[in-house]
N, C-alpha and C positions, 0 to 999 in steps of 0.2 A: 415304348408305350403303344398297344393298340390304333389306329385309327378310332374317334369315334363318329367322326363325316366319312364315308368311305367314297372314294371315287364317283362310282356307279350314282350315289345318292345324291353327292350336287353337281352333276351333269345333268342329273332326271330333274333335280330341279331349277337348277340357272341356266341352264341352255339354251330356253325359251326366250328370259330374260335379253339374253349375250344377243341371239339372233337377230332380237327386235332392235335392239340398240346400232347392229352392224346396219340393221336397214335404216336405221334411223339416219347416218350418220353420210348413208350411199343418196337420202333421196335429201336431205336436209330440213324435214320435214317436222312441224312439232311432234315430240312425244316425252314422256316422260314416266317413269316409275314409281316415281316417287309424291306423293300428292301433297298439294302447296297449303291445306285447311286443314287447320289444329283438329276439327274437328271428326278429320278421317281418323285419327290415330285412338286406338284404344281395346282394339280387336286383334285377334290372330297373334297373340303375344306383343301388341307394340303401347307400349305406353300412353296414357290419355292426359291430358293435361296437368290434373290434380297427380299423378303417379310421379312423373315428369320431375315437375316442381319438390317432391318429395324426393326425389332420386337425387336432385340438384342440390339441395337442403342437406340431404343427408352427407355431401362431401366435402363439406366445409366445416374448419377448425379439423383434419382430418388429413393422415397420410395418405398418400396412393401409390401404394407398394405393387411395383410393375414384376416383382422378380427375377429382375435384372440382374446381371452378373457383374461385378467389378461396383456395384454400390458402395462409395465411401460417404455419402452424407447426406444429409435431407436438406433441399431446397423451397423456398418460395417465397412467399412475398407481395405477389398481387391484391393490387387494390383496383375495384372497379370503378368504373366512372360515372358510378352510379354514387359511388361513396360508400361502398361495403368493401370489408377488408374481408377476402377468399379464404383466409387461412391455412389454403393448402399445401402440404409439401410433398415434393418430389424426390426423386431417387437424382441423386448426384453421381454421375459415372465418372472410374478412372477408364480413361479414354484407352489405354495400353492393355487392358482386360477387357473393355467389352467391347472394341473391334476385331479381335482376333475370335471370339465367340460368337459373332455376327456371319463372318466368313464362314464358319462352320460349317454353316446349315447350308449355303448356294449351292452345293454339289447335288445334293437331294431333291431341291427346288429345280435346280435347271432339268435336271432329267425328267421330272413329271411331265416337260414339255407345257405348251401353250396353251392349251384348254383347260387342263386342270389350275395352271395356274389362274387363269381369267375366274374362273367359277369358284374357285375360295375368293379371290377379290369381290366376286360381288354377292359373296358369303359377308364376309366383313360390311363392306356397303346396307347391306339388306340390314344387317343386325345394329348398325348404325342409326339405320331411319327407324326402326322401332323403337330406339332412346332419343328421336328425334326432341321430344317436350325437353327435356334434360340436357341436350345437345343448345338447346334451344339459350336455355336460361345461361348454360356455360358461356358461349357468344355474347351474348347481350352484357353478360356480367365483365367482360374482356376487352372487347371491343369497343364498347357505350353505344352500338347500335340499339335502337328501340324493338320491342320483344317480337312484334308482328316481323320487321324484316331479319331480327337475327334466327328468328324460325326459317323462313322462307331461303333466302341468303345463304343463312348459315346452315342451314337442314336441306332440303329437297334440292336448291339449287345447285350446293356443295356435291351434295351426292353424285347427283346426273354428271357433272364436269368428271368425280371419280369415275364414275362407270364410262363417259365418253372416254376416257383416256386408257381404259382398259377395252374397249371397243376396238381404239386404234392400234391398241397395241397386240393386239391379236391379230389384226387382220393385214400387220407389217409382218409377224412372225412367220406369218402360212404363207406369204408369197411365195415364197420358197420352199419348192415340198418336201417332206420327211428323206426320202427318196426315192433314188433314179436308177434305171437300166442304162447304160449307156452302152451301145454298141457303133465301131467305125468302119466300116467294109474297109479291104484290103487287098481289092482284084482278087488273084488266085490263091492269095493266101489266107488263112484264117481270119476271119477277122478279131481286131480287137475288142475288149469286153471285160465290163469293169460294172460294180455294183457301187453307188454313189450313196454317201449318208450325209445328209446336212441338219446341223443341229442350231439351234437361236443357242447361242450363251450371253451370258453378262458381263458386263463392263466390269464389274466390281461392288464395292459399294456404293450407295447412293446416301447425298447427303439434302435433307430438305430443310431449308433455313425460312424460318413462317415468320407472319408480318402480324400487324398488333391489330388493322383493322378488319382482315380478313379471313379469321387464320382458317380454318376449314375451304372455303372458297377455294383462296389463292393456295392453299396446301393439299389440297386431296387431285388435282392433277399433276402433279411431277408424281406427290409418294405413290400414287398408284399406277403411273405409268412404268415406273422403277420394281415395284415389287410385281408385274404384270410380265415385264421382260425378264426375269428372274434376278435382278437384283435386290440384296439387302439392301433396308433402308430406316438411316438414322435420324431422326425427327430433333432438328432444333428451334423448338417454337421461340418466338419472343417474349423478353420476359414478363411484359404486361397480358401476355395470351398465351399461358400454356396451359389451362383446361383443357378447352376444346381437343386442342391434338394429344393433351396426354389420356385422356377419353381414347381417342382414336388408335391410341398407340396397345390402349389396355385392350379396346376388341380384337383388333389383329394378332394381338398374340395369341390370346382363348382360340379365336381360329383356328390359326396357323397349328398348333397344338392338335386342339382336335383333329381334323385333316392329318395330322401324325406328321408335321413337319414343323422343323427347330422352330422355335416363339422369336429366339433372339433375329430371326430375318428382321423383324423390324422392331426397334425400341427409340428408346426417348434420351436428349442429352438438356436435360435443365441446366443451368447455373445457376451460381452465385450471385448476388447482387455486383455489379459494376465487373464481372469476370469478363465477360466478354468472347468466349469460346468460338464463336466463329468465323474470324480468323484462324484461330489455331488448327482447327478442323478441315476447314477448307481446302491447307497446304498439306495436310498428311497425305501420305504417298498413296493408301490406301483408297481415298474418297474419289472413285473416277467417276461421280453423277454428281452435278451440284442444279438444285432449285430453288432460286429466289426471287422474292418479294421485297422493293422496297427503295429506298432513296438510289440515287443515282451514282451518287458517288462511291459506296460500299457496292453496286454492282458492278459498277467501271473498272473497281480493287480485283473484286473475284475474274471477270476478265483478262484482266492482267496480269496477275497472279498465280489466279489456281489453275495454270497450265497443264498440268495432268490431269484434270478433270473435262468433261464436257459440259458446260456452264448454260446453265437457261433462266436467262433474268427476266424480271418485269420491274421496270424500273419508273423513269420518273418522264412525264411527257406536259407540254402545253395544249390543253383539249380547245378547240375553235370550233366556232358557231358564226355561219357569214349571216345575217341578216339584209335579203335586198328587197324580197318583196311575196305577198302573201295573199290567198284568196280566202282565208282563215284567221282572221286577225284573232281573235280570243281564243281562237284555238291552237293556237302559236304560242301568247303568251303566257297562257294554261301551261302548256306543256313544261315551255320553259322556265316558269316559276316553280313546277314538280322538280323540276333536271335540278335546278340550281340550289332545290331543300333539301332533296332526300338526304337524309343521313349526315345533315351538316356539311355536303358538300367535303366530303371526307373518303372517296373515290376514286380512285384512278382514273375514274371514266369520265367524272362530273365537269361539266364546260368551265370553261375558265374568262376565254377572251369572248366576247360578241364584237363582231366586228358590221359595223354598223355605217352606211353611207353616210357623210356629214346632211348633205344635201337627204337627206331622207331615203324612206322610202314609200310602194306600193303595195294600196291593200282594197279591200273590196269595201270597204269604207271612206275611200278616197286616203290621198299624199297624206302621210305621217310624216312630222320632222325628225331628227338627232334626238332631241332634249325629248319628246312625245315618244316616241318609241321606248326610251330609257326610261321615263317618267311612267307610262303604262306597263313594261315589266317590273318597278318596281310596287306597284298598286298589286297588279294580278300575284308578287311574295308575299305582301304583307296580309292580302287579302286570302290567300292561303295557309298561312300562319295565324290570322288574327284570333284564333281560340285556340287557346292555350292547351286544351288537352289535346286538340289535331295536330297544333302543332309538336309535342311534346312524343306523338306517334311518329310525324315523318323525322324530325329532328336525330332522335336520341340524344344523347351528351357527346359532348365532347370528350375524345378519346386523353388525350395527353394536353398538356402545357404550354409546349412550340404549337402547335395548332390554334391554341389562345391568343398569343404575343404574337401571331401570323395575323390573324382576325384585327388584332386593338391596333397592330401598325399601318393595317391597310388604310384607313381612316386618313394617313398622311400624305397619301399617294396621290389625291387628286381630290376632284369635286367629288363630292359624295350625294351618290342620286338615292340610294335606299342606305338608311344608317342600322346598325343590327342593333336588335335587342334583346333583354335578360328574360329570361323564360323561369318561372318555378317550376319542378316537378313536385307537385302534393306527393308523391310517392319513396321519391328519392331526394328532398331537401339539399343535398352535398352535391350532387349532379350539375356539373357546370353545362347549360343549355342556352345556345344562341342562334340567334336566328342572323341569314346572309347578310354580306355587308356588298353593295354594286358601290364599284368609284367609274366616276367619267376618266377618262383618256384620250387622250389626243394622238391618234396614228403618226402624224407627223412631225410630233417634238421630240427628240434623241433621248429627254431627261424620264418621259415618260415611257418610250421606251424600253426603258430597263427595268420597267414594274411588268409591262404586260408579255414579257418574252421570258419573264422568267416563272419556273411553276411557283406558284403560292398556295398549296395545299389546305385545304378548309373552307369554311362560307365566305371565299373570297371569291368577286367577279369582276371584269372588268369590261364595260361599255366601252368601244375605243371605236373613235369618229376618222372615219377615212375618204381621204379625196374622192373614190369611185368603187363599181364593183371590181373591177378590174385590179387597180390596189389592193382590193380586199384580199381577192383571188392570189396576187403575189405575196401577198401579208400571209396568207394561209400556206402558200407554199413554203414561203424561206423558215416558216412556224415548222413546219412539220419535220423540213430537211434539217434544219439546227437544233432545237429543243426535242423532235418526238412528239408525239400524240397517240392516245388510245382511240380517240374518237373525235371523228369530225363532223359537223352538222351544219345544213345548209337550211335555206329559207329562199324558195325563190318559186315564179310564175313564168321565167323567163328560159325557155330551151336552150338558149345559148350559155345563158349563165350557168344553168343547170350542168353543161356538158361541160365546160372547163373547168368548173370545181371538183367534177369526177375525174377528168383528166388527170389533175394535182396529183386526188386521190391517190390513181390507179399508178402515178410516174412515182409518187412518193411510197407508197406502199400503206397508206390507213384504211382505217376502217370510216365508210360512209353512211351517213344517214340523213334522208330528205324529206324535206316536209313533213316533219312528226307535229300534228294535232290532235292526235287522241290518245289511246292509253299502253302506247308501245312508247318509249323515252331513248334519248341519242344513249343513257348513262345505264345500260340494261343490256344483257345480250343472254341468251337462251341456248341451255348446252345443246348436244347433236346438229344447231343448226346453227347458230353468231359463231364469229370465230373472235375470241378473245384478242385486240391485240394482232401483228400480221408479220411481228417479227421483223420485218423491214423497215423499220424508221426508229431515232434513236431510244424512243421510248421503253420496246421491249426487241429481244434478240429470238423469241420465239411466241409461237400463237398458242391460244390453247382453243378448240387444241385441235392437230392434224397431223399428218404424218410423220410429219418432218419431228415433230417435239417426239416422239417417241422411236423413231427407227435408230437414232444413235446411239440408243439406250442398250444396243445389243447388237452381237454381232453371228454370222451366221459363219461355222466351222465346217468345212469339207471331211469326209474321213472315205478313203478310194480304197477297194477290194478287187483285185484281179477277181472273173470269174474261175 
């Protein structure tokens, strides 16, 4: 078949795109493509809200026939947390037919070389943010994020991280040029002389395993970093979120196609209800990229396990927040009454522990106690929550069931400084919505202990009262080095403090953030410039994103020509 993107025409038009993004990524500086207001979208071919919502509407009760090869069945099953059942089903692969159809096409891929591949990705991408409205509603319907952040999140935000990871993966690829002259003098004799070819190849297949709260987000930097380096890449969303990526899976092939190269480079593996496929996937000999999302211990398996592959997890961390002292008192617990709602607290990023001097602390309203400190963040949630439509915007629903029975057990954990409450959505009646639950904790009792060093996923938080800053400080290291953290967050006026909590940081490997009072949050990081995650502490084994996440995604081939 024809090309009908031909080379020449999305160079002429992504190239500009690629450029900005490689500067983007050289100065760390904001930028973005992709614009964050519903209200840009409705021009130039991209969908406007009311389109969107129709696009979204119209695929439900409804197949989505990917024309996949090795199709033996239709799958699905999603119910959202909204309390609408999706109705959609999926193409069920025999794994032994659409792997060997997959490899296919790599040969074709890898020769186009690095540029072309980068500029159909952000052919895809582009075509993505145009069904962003629809993109919009799939998330929100999947995740139980609320509609404003699974647009944001799930739409522009998601994108940028794809296009950041195809930024780096080009600019790992070119290190190494096309080719070399090499010549060796030889005194009197001729010298030696040789024409040098080096080529990026791919690992193989790439396998990307999505998560239920994130799925775009946390999925569109590995699959694009994988299909950038020129690997295939097989998409296995969660079973409560495979909209969004099988959406995803459907533009990239139309691409891929057009551009005149095999569609099967990248396709979709749904299951079965309680199948469970990704183990079995993970150890095929074939799958040498694996990207995941998600609890700990299923990443610790792939680790150990999927030894043929190169394995990049995000897994599970305890997020710390020291609290010592403050020239922003409201403006502190603003922030941190935002950090600890967004989205129910249903995050990887979202704080978990405050750790909080028993003896108080410092603020430009004079000495705050323990119990006033705790007692005033728990005022500045409720107070943020207290109308129900606001809240109902940062909330969303609650994703799944364990994140419920996580919430109603926290309760037993300790004093309870802010108790949660039941939220109606007039919209969605079935939507289970709760607002955080804060317990007190005691730094120095063993029993409590075991609540606050272990993750608790959801609108859980816990105030935990410590001998000193200094305690804190060690509290936050042994947090980081044992459990993992995506993000760590301080509170302080004092340069000393300030400087050993960076220390931890920098000796433990997290990500820092100080003094947030206004409208940047510890629970929030911006592509081309935050780095997701740092890869070095137990949390996750790679950042998203930087070089490192994408250079072992390929390798570079010699091929030597006597002149």
């Amino acid at each position: 078949m024809a090309a009908e993107l031909t080379t020449h025409e999305l160079i002429a038009k992504h190239r500009p795109t690629l450029d900005q993004a490689l500067e983007a990524i050289r100065t760390r500086a904001y930028w973005s493509p992709h614009p964050e207001h519903p209200k840009a979208y409705g021009e130039n071919g991209s969908l406007d809200a009311a389109a969107g919502k129709a696009a979204f509407d119209a695929l439900l009760g409804n197949r989505l026939d990917l024309g996949q090869p090795g199709t033996d069945d239709w799958v699905g099953g999603e119910v959202s947390p909204y309390g609408i059942e999706l109705g959609v089903t999926y193409p069920h692969a025999d794994i032994d037919t659409l792997l060997p159809a997959m490899k296919a096409g790599q040969a074709a891929w890898r020769d186009a070389g690095p540029e072309m591949r980068a500029v159909v990705c952000v052919e895809i991408l582009k075509r993505i943010s145009d069904r962003t409205h629809e993109f919009a509603h799939a998330v929100m319907h999947t995740s139980g994020q609320a509609f404003m952040m699974a647009f944001q999140a799930g739409g522009p935000h998601a994108q940028d991280r794809g296009l950041e990871a195809v930024a780096y993966a080009y600019a790992e690829q070119i290190r190494t040029p096309g080719t070399a002259e090499w010549t060796k003098p030889q005194g009197k004799r001729d010298p030696l002389a040789l024409t040098k070819q080096f080529t990026p190849v791919p690992r193989g297949l790439a396998l990307v395993i999505g998560c239920n709260t994130f799925p775009t987000w946390n999925g569109y930097p590995g699959l694009f970093a994988s299909l950038a380096t020129g690997n295939a890449v097989l998409v296995k969303p969660h079973p409560r979120a495979v909209l969004p990526l099988a959406l995803t899976v459907q533009v990239a092939r139309d691409v891929l196609a057009e551009a005149g190269f095999d569609p099967n480079l990248v396709a979709l593996a749904a299951e079965r209800p309680g199948e469970g496929i990704a183990k079995t996937l993970a150890a095929r000999p074939e799958i040498r990229i694996i990207d995941y999302t998600g609890s700990t211990s299923f990443g610790d398996w792939l680790e150990a396990n999927a030894r043929q592959a190169q394995v990049y997890t995000e897994k599970a961390g305890v997020n710390t927040v020291i609290v010592h002292s403050t020239d922003d008192y409201k403006g502190m617990l603003s922030n941190l009454a935002f950090s600890l709602s967004l989205y129910s607290g249903q995050m990887c990023t979202t704080p978990q522990n405050l750790l909080i001097p028993r003896d108080g602390i410092r603020t430009e309203q004079g000495a705050k106690t323990f119990d006033e400190v705790t007692a005033d963040i728990a005022r500045a949630v409720d107070g943020l929550l207290g109308d129900d439509a606001r809240a109902n915007a940062l909330l969303g629903a609650i994703v799944n069931p364990d994140v419920k029975a996580r919430l109603e057990a926290a309760t037993g954990l300790g004093e309870v400084a802010l108790a949660s409450r039941e939220i109606t959505n007039p919209e969605f009646p079935d939507a289970v919505v709760r607002t955080p639950v804060l317990v007190k904790l005691d730094g120095a009792k063993p029993d409590d202990e075991a609540a606050y060093m272990s993750e608790c996923f959801g609108p859980v938080s816990f105030a935990v009262a410590v001998d000193s800053v200094t305690d804190a400080v060690e509290l936050l290291r042994r947090t980081v080095r044992e459990k993992g953290a995506m993000t760590v967050g301080a509170y302080t006026t004092d340069s000393e403090v300030e400087q050993a909590v960076e220390e931890v940081c920098l000796e433990e490997a997290a990500q820092l953030s100080l003094n947030l009072t206004g409208g940047v949050y510890v629970n929030q990081t911006a592509a081309f410039s935050d780095f997701h995650g740092s890869g070095g502490n137990p949390a996750a084994n790679a950042a998203l994103c930087d070089g490192a996440f994408v250079a072992n995604r390929f390798r570079v081939v010699e091929v030597r020509r006597e002149v």
